[in-house]
Legacy VTK file of the C-alpha trace (Angstrom):
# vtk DataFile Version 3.0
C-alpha trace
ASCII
DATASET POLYDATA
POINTS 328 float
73.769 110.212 88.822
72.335 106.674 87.950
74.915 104.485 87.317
77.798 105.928 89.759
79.060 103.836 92.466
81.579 104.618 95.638
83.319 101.389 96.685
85.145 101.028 99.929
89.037 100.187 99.943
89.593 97.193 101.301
92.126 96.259 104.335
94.411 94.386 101.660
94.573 97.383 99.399
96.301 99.511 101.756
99.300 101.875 99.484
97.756 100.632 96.213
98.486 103.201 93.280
94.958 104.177 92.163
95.286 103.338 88.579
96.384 99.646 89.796
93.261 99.930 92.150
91.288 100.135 88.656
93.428 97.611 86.566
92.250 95.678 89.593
88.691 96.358 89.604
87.921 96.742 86.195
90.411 95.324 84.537
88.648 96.630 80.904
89.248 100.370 81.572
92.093 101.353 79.605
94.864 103.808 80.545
93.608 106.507 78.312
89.896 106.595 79.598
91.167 106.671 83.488
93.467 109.314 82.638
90.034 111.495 81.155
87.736 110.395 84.069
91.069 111.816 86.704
91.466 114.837 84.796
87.542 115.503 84.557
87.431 114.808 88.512
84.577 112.098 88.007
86.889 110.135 89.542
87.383 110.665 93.686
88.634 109.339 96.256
86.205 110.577 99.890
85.228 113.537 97.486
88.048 114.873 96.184
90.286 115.125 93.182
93.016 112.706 92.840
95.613 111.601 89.908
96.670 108.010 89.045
99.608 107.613 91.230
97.560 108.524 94.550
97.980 105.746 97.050
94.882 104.589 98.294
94.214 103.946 102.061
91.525 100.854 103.750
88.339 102.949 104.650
88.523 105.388 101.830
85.674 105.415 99.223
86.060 105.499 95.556
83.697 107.555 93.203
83.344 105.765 90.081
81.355 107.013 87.210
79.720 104.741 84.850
82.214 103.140 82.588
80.640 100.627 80.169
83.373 98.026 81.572
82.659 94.923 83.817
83.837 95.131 86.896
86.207 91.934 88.523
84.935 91.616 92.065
87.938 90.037 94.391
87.200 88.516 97.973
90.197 88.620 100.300
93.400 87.380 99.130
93.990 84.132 100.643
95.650 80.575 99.740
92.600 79.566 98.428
91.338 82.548 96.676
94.717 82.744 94.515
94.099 78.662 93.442
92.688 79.579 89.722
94.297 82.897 89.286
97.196 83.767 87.531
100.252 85.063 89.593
100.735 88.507 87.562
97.354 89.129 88.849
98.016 87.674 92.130
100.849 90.047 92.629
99.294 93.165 91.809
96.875 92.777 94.546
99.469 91.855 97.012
101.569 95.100 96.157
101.501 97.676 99.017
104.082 99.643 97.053
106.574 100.031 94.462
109.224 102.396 92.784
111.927 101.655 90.097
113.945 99.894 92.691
112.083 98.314 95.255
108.544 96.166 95.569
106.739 95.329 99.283
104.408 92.710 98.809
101.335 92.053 101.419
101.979 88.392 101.821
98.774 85.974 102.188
99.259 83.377 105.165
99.719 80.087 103.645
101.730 81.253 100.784
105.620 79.969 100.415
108.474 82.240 100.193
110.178 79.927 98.178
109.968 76.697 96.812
110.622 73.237 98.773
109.531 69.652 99.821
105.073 70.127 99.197
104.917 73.392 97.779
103.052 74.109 94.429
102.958 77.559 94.097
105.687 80.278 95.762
106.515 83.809 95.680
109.500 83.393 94.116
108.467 81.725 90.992
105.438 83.913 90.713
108.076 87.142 90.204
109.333 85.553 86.468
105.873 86.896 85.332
107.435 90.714 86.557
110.569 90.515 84.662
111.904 93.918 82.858
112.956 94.478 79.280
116.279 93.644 80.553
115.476 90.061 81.522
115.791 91.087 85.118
113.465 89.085 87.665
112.575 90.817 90.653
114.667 89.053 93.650
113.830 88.141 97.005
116.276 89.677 99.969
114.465 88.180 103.286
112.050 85.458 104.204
109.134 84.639 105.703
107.697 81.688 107.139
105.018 80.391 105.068
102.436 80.475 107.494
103.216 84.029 108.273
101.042 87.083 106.667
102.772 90.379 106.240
105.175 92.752 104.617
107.842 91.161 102.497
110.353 93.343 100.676
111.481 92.189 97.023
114.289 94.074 94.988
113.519 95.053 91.470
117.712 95.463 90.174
121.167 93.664 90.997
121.935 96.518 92.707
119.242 97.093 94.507
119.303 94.030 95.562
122.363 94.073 97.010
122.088 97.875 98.786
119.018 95.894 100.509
121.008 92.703 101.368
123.474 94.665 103.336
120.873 96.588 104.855
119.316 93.248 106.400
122.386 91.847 107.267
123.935 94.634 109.001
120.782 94.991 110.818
119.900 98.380 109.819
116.110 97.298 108.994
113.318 97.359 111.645
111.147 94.860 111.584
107.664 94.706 114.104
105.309 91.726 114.148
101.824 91.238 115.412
100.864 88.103 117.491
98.095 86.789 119.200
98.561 84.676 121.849
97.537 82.401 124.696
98.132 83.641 128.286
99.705 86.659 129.178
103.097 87.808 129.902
104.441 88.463 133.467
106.294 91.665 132.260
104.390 93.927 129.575
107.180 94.464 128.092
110.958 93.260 127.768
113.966 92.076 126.071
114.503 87.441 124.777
117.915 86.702 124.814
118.737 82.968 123.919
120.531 80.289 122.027
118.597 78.427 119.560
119.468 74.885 117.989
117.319 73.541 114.819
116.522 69.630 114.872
114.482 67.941 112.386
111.379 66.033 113.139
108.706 64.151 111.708
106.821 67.218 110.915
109.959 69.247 109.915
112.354 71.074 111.043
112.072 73.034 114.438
113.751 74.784 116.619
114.581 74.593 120.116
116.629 76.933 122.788
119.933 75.611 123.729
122.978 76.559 125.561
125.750 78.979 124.780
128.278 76.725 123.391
126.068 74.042 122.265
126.566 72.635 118.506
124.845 75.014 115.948
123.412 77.173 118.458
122.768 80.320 117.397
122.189 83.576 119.232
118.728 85.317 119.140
117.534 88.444 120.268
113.827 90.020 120.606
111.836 92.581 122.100
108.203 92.307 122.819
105.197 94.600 124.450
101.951 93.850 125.425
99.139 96.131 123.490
96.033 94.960 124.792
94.898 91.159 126.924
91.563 89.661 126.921
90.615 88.596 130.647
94.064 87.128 130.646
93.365 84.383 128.647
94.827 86.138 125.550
97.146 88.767 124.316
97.962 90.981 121.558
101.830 91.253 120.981
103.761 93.704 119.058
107.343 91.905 118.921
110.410 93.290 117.289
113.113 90.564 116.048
117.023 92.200 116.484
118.509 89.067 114.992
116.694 86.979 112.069
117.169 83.302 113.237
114.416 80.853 111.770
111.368 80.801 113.782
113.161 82.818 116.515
109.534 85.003 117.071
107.519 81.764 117.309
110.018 80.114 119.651
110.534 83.462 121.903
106.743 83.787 122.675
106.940 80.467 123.337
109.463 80.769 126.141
107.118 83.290 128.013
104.405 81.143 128.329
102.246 82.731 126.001
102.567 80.483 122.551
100.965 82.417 119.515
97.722 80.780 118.644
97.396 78.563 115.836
100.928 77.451 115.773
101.203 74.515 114.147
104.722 73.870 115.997
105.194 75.356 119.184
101.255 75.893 120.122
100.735 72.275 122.375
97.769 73.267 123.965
96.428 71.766 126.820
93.724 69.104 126.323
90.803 71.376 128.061
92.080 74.458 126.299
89.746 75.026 123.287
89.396 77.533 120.355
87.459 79.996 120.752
84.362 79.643 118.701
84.965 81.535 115.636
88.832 81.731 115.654
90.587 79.847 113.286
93.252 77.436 114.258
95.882 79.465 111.693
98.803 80.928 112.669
98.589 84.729 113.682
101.500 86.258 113.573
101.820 89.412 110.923
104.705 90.902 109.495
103.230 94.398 110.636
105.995 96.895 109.239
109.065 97.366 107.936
111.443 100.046 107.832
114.329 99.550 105.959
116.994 102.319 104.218
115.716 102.778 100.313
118.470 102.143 97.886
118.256 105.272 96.390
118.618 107.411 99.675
115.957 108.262 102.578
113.693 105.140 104.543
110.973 103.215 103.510
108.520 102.411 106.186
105.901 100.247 105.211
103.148 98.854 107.111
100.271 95.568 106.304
96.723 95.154 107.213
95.777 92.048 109.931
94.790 89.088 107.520
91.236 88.062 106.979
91.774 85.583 109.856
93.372 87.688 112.203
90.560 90.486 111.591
87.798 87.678 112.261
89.819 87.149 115.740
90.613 90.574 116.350
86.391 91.382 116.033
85.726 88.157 118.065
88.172 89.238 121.083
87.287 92.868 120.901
90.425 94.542 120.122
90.994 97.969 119.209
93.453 98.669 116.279
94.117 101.965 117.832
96.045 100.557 120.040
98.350 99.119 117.684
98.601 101.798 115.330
98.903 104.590 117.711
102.841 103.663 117.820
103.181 104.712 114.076
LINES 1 329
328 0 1 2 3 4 5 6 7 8 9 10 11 12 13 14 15 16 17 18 19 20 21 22 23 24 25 26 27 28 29 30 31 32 33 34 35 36 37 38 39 40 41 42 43 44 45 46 47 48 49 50 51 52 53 54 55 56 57 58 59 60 61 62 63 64 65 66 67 68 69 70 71 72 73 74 75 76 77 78 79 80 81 82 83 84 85 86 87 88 89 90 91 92 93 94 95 96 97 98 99 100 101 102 103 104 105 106 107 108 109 110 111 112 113 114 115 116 117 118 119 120 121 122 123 124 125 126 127 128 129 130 131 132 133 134 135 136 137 138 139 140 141 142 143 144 145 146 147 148 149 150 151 152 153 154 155 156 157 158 159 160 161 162 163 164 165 166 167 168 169 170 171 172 173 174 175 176 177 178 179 180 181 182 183 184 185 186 187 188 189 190 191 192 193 194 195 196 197 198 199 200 201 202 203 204 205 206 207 208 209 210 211 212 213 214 215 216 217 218 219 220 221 222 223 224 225 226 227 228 229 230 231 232 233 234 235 236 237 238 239 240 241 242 243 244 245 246 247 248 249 250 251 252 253 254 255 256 257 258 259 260 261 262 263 264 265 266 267 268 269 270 271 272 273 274 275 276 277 278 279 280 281 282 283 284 285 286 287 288 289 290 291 292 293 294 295 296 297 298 299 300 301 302 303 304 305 306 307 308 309 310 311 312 313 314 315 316 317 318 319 320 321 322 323 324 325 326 327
């Protein structure tokens, strides 16, 4: 049929209800028509029949029919990109998934947590356009580092909330990271025990491993394994924080020799080392998945898709996501 495109789902979109897919996309198609389109199956998702609440996947191809609407074309969702939109719209395309208690956002690199010293725009400011009837804002219950991409999980109640507070602080969550770095490890695998101390510098505050003992040293504990090296001049890391101390992945990596590219604290390349041409001096490191215990009963395990500038790396370097995702 004239008229009828298939559109590919893109990497960011990964867990996106369907009907959000469309508010996305074409942002004029009402509730009512979508519903008709579903129901009369000219709607598809890789040919077959699907309702409004089906979860799309990256890869997957969406049928849709002619619909007299404009469509809103979005590029990756980056700092930049989310400048002149507004942040309802913003967070709808970060959602990977929600439920009447709980929200996991797909951070964008570059984007604050929360607000501070420099920072314009933050997650947590941009949840007062998802209040409820009740007045309730959605509220955070971990962090990120702004420079970090990835999964971050946001409460929707008081006591959800709290059910997921307890959760992160008894360390019943598990949390697994992606990082690129330079070098390789000596061990392909292994446990980072150490005592970190933060200090403030001219470029912020940083961290630094101490001594048992020492003043404001705190204990930190990670696991890391090697997934795949590039002539050992770089690795891909899958790393797995037991404690939650600031920084504590950065600064572990660090401490093997292998600092994750793009750093802009702990990567002090050496003066003849040089990017890669085509690799972006960002941080990559990605809040891969999460599983955490819901608040209504049973786990939710929730994964993210590399960043744009971590997929631009990953295709320069040669990497096969298989080898990541195989451990799922």
């Amino acid at each position: 049929m004239a008229g009828v495109q298939l559109i590919q789902v893109a990497a960011d979109e990964t867990g996106m209800r369907l009907d959000r897919w469309f508010k996305v996309h074409f942002p004029g198609l009402g509730f009512g028509p979508l519903q008709k389109l579903l129901r009369s199956g000219q709607i598809r998702v890789d040919g077959g029949r699907v309702k409004s609440e089906t979860r799309v996947q990256p890869g997957q191809t969406v049928r849709v029919p002619p619909l007299g609407v404009d469509e809103k074309v979005h590029g990756p969702l980056t700092a930049n990109t989310m400048k002149n939109r507004d942040d309802d719209d913003v967070l709808k395309q970060m959602l990977l998934h929600e439920d009447d208690k709980v929200l996991v956002f797909n951070k964008p690199a570059g984007l604050a947590v929360q607000g501070g010293s420099g920072i314009t725009r933050n997650v947590d400011e941009m949840l007062e356009a998802w209040r409820n009837k009740k007045g309730e804002k959605p509220r955070l219950v971990h962090r990120l580092d702004r420079d970090t991409a990835g999964v971050l999980v946001v409460a929707r109640t008081r006591a959800a909330a709290q059910a997921l507070t307890t959760a992160f602080r008894e360390r019943e969550t598990k949390k697994t990271y992606w990082a690129l770095v330079k070098g390789t490890p000596r061990q392909k695998e292994g446990k980072l025990s150490s005592w970190l101390i933060k200090e403030s510098t001219p470029d912020g505050d940083r961290m630094r491993i101490g001594k048992h003992g020492e003043q404001g040293a705190d204990h930190a504990v990670s696991y890391y394994r090697v997934l795949e090296e590039a002539g050992q001049q770089l690795t891909w890391l899958e790393m797995e924080p037991y404690t939650g101390r600031t920084h504590q992945l950065r600064v572990h990596a660090l401490s093997l020799g292998t600092p994750i590219i793009g750093d802009p604290k702990y990567f002090d390349a050496d003066h003849n080392w040089a990017f890669p041409g085509g690799m972006q001096k960002r941080l990559h490191l990605l809040a891969r998945r999460i599983v955490v215990p819901h608040p209504s009963g049973g786990t939710l395990d929730i994964t993210a898709p590399l960043p744009p500038h971590m997929v631009q790396s990953w295709n320069l370097i040669g990497f096969d996501l298989e080898n990541g995702e195989a451990r799922y």
